[in-house]
C-alpha positions as CSV (number, residue, x, y, z in Angstrom):
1,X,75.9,166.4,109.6
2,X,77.8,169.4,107.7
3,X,75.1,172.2,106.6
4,X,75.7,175.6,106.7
5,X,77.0,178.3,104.5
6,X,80.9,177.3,105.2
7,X,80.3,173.8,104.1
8,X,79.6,175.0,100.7
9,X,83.2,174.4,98.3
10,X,84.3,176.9,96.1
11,X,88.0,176.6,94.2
12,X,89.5,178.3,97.3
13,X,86.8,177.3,100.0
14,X,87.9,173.5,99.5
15,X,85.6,171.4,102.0
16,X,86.3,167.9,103.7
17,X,84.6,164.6,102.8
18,X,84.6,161.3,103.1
19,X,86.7,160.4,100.3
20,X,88.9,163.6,100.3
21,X,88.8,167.4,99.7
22,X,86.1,168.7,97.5
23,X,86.2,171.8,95.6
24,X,83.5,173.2,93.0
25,X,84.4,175.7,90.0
26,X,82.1,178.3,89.0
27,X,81.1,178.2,85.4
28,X,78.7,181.1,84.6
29,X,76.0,179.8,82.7
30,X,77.6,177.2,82.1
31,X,80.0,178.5,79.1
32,X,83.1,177.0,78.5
33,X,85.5,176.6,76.4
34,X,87.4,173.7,74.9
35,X,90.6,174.2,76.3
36,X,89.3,174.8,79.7
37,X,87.7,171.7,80.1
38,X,90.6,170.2,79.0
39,X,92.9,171.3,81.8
40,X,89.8,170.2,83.9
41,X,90.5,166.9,82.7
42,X,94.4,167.0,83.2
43,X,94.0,168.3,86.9
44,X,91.5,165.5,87.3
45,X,93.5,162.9,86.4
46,X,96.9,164.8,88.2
47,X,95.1,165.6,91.6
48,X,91.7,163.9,92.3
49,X,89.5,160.6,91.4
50,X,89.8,161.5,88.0
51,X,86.3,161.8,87.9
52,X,84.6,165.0,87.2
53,X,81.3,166.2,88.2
54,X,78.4,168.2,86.6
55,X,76.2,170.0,89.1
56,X,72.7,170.9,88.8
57,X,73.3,174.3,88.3
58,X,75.8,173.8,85.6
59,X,79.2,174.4,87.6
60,X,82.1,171.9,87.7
61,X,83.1,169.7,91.1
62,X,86.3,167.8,91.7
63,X,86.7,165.3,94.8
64,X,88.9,163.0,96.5
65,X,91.7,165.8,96.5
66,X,94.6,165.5,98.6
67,X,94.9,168.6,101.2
68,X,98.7,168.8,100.2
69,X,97.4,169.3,96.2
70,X,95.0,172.0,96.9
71,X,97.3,174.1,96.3
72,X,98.5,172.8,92.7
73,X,94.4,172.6,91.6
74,X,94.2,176.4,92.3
75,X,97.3,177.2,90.5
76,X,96.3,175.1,87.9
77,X,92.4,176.2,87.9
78,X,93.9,179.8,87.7
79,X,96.0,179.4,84.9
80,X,92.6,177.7,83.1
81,X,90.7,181.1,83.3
82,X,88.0,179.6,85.7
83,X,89.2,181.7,88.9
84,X,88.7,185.4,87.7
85,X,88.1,186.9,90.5
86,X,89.2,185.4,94.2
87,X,86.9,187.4,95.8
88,X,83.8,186.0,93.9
89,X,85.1,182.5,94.3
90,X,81.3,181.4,95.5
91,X,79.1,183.9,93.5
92,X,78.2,181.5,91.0
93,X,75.1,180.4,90.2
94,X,74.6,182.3,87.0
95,X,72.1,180.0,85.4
96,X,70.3,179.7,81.6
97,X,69.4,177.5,78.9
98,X,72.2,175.6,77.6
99,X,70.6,175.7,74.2
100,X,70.4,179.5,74.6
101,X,71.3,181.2,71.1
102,X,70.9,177.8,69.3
103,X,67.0,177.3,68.9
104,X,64.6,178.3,66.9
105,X,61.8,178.8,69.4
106,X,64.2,181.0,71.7
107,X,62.7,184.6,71.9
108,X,65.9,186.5,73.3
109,X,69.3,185.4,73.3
110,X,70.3,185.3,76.9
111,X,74.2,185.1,76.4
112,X,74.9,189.2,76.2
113,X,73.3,189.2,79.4
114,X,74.8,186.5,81.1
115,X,78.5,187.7,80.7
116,X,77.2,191.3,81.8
117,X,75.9,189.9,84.7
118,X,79.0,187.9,85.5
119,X,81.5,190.8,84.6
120,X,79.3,193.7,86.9
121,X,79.0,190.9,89.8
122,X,83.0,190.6,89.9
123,X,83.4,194.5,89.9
124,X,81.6,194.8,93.0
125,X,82.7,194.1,96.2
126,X,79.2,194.2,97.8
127,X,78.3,190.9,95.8
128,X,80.7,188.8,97.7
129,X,77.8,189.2,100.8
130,X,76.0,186.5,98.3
131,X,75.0,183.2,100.0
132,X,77.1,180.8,98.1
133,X,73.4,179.1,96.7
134,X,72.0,182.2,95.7
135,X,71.3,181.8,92.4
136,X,70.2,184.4,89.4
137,X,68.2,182.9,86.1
138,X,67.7,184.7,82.5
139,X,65.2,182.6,80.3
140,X,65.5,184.0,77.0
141,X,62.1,181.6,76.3
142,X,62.2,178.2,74.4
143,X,62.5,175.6,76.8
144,X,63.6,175.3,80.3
145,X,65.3,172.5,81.5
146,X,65.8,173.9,85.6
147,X,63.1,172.7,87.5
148,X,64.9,175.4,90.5
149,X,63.5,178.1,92.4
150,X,65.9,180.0,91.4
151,X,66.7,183.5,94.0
152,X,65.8,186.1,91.2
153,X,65.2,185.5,87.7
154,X,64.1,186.9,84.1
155,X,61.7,184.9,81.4
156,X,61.5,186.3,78.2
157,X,57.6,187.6,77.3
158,X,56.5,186.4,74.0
159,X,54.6,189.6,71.6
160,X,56.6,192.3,72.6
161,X,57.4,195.1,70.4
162,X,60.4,196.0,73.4
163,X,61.7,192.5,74.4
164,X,60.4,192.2,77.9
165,X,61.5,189.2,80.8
166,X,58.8,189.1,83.6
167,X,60.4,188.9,87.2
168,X,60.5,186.4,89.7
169,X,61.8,186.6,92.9
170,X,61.7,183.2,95.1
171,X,59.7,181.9,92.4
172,X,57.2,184.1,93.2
173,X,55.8,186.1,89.6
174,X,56.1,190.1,90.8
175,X,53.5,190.8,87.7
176,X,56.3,193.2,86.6
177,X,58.8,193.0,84.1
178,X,61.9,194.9,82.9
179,X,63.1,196.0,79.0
180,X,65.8,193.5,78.1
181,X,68.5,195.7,77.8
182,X,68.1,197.1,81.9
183,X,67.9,193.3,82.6
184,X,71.2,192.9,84.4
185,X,70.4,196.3,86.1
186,X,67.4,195.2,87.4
187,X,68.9,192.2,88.9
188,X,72.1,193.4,90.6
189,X,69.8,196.4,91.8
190,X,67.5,193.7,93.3
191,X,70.5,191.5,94.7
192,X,71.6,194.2,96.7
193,X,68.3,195.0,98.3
194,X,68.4,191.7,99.2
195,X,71.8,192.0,101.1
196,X,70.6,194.9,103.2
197,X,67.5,193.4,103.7
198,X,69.1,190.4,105.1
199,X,71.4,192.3,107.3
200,X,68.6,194.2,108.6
201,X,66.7,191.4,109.7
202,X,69.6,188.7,110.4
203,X,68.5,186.0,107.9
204,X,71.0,184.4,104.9
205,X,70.6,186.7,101.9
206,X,68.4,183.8,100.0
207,X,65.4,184.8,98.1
208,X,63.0,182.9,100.0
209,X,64.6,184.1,103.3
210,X,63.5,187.7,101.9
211,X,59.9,186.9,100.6
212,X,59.2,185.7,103.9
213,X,60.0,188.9,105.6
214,X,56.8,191.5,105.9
215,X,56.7,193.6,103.7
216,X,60.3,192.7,102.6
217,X,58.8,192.1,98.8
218,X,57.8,195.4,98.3
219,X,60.8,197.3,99.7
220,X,62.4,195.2,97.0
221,X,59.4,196.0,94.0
222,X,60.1,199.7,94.9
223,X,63.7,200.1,95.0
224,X,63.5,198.3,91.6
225,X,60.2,200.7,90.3
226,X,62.3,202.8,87.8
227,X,63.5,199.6,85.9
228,X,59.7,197.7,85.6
229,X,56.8,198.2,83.5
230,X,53.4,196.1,85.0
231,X,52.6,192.7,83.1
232,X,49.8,190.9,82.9
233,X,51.6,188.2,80.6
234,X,52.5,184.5,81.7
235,X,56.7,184.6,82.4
236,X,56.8,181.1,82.2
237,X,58.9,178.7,79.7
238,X,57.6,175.2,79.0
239,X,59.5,173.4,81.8
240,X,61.1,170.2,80.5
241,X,61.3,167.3,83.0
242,X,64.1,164.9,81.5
243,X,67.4,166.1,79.6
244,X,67.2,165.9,76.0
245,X,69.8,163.5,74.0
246,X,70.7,162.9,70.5
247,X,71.5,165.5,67.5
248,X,68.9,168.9,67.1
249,X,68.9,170.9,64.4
250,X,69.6,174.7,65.2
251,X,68.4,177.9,64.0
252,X,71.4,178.5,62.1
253,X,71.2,176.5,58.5
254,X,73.5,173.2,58.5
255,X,74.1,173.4,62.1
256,X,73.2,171.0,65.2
257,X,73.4,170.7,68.8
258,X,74.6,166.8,69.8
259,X,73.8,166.1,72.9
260,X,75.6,162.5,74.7
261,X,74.4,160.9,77.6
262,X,75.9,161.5,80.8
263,X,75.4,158.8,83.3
264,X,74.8,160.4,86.5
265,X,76.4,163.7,85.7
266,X,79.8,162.2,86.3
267,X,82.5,161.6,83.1
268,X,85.7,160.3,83.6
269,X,89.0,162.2,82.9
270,X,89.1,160.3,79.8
271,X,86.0,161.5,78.6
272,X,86.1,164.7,79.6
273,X,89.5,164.7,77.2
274,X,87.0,163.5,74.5
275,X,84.7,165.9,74.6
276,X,87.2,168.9,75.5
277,X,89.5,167.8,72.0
278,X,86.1,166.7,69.9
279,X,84.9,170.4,70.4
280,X,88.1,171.7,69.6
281,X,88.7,170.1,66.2
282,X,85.1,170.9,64.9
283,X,85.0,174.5,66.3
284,X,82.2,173.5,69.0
285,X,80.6,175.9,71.6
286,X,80.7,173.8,75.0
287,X,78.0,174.0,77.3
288,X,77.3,172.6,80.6
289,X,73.8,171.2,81.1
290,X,71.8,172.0,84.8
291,X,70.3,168.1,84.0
292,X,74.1,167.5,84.9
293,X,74.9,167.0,80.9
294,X,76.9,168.5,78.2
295,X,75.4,170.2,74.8
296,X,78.2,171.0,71.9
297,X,76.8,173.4,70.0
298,X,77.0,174.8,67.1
299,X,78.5,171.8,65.7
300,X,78.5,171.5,61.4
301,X,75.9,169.3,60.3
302,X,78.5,167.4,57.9
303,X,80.1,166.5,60.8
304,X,77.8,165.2,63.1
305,X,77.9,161.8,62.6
306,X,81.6,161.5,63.1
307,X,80.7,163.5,66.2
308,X,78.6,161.2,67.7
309,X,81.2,158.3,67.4
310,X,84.2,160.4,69.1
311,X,81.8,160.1,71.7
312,X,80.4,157.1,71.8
313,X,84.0,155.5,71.3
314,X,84.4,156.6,75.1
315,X,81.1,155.2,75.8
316,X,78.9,158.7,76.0
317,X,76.1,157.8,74.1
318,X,73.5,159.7,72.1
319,X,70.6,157.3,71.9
320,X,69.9,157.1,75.5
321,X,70.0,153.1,75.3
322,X,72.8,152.8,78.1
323,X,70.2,152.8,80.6
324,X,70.9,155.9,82.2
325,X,68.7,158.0,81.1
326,X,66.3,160.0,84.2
327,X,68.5,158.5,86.6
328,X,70.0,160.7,89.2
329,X,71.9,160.0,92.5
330,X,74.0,161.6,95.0
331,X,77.8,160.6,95.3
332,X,77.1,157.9,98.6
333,X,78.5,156.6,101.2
334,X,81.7,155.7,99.5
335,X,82.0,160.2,99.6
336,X,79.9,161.2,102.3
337,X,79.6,160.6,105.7
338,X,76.1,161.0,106.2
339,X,75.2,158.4,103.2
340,X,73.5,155.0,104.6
341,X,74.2,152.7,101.7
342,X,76.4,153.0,98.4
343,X,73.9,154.7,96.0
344,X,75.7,155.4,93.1
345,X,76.9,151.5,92.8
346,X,72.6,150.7,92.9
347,X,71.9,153.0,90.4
348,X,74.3,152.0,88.2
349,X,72.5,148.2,88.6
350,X,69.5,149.4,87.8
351,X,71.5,151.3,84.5
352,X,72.5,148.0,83.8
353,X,68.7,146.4,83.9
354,X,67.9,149.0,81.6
355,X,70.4,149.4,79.3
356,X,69.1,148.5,75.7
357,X,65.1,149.2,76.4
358,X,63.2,151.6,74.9
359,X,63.6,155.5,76.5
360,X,60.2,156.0,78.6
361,X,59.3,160.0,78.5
362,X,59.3,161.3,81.7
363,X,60.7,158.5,83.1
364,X,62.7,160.0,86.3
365,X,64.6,157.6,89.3
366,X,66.3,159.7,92.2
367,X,68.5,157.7,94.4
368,X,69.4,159.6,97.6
369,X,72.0,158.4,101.0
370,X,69.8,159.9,103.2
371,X,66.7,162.2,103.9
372,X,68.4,165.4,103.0
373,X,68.6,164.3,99.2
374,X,71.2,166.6,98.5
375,X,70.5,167.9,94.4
376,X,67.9,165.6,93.9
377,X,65.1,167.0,91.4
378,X,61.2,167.1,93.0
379,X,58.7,164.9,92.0
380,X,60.6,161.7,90.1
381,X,58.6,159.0,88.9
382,X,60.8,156.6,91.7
383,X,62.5,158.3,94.6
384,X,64.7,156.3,96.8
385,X,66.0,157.4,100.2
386,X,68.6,155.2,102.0
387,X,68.0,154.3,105.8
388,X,69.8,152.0,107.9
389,X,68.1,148.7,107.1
390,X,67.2,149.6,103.5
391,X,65.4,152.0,101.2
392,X,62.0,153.6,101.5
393,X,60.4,153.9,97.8
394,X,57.7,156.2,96.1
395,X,56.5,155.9,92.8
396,X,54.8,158.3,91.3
397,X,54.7,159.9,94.4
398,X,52.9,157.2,96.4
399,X,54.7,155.3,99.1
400,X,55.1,151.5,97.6
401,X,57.5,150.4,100.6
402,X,58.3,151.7,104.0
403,X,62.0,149.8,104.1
404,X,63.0,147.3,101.3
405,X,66.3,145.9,100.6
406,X,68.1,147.6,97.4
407,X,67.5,144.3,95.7
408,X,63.7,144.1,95.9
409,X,63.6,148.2,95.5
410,X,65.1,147.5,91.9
411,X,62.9,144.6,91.0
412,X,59.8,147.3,92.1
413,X,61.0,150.3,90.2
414,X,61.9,147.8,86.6
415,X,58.4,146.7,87.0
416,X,56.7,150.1,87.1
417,X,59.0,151.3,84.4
418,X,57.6,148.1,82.1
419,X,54.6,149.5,82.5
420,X,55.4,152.8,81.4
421,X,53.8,153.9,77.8
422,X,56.8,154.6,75.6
């Protein structure tokens, strides 16, 4: 079983599996443009499966890589943009909204502050301590779509003369929150308490390796007391359980977001292409999704129909009737060793079961290779973990079968989903 710090991929920390080398590219909030997801594409289709995959905190993986073409993909990543800084290969998690700057109902756009963050994080040496997970969050309000504990992170306070994000370390609320414009201070000033915490006391520089220290919490709250004002105020965005889909309207006039399906956070090279040339001609703003999606913002209304069928013409869908909506799984046994049955290929049945019905809300299947259920989301309405002989099943959290074969788990899950209100 591969765990540990060195087992997680970068671009230039490419790790073995079953089906190849893997590598993951670090896309800060998940901004990209166009063209760059383009040569994603084209380096897809040149050097891996010519699949591409979404994580859950909105960064790009490629797999089934050749160990001679490694390196060709970071030549090729390079020349993309998407390696700025070699040192900071793995400092990535820079996560947001992906509708950020679009809605309505947003209280502080959290872009600015994103690219801040990124740009100071690169200029600093010290951040490269970072554990590869460690992840930093600005909620700019609206909705949140990343059920995460994310490591350190900012939500917006509503009914503030100064805008104001409360601070959360761990997921832990401090009660104290920083001016908008010291955001990015604040948080590379609390991101380094946490490195020489962590070296103090020989843990991995994670925030809930830190909270659990004593007193480690407040050494952080007063190196960071110049920067915070007390708050009394909830922090906390409207957390959205299941990834939107279809075509929003945005706060700028005669604008949308459109929003496609995409089936297990995996497109094709083809698709990709789509997307990547789609956003392109109609001057799009290309997001990546943490529900393992894609948003193109910004997008003309008169053109949004014409939109939606570029996509759907390479089978990305915006009315969620392809029967993948809420269902996640991890890649299986035909990419990882420690996989106990082909997870992906069952999920995809059930898909197929599916496809056509009406969209249930809330309606959330995981389907894990084994117990460690690598980027599975907590608490889906069906979770199923692969074992030797089978799968064990919960629904709505309860256990419905010990062991089952894949074939009576499905037949269990399409009858509790029939019974689910739409």
């Amino acid at each position: 079983m591969r765990v540990g710090e060195s087992f997680c991929p970068g671009i230039l920390h490419a790790v073995p599996a079953k089906d190849g080398m893997l590598i993951r590219v670090r896309v800060p909030g998940g901004f990209l443009r166009a063209g760059q997801f383009g040569a994603v594409a084209a380096i897809a289709t040149a050097f891996a499966d010519g699949q591409i995959e979404i994580t859950s905190r909105a960064n790009l993986q490629l797999r089934a890589i050749g160990t001679q073409n490694i390196p060709l993909v970071i030549e090729a990543l390079t020349l993309a943009g998407l390696l700025p800084s070699s040192q900071h290969d793995r400092v990535r998690n820079i996560v947001t909204s992906p509708l950020t700057g679009l809605t309505p109902d947003e209280l502080i756009d959290s872009r600015p502050h994103i690219r801040e963050l990124d740009e100071r994080l690169m200029a600093d040496m010290l951040f490269v301590k970072l554990h590869p997970k460690f992840s930093f969050a600005i909620d700019g309000g609206g909705k949140r779509f990343s059920r995460e504990t994310d490591d350190l992170a900012l939500r917006a306070l509503s009914n503030q003369a100064i805008p104001l994000l409360q601070l959360f370390i761990a997921g832990i609320d401090t009660g104290f929150a920083v001016p908008a414009s010291r955001s990015v201070d604040c948080l590379l000033e609390a991101a380094r308490v946490c490195i020489q915490l962590a070296k103090q006391f020989g843990v991995a520089v994670r925030g809930k390796e830190i909270v659990a220290i004593p007193g480690a919490l407040e050494s952080v709250m007063q190196a960071l007391s110049h920067l915070l004002v007390p708050s009394t105020l909830l922090g906390i965005s409207p957390s959205v359980d299941e990834a939107p889909l279809g075509i929003y309207p945005e706060a700028e006039a005669h604008h949308v977001s459109i929003i496609p399906s995409v089936p297990l956070g995996r497109l094709t090279s083809k698709q990709a292409k789509r997307i990547s040339d789609t956003a392109a001609e109609c001057g799009a703003d290309l997001r990546l999704a943490p529900w393992r999606g894609v948003v193109l913002g910004a997008v003309p209304e008169r053109l949004a129909a014409s939109v939606a069928a570029q996509l759907e013409s390479v089978a990305l869908r915006c009315d969620g009737r392809d029967g993948f909506h809420g269902i996640a799984a991890c890649v299986g046994s035909t990419g990882c060793d420690a996989s106990l049955a082909d997870v992906r290929n069952d999920a995809i049945s059930l898909a197929q079961h599916l496809a056509g019905r009406d969209l249930k809300p809330r309606w959330t299947v995981n389907f894990s290779g084994c117990e460690k259920q690598c980027a599975m989301r907590h608490s889906a309405t069906a979770e199923l973990i692969a074992y030797p002989s089978g799968y064990s099943l919960r629904i709505n959290g309860q256990l419905a079968s010990a062991i089952q074969s894949p074939e009576s788990a499905l037949k269990a899950i399409l009858s509790a989903h029939a019974e689910v209100a739409s």
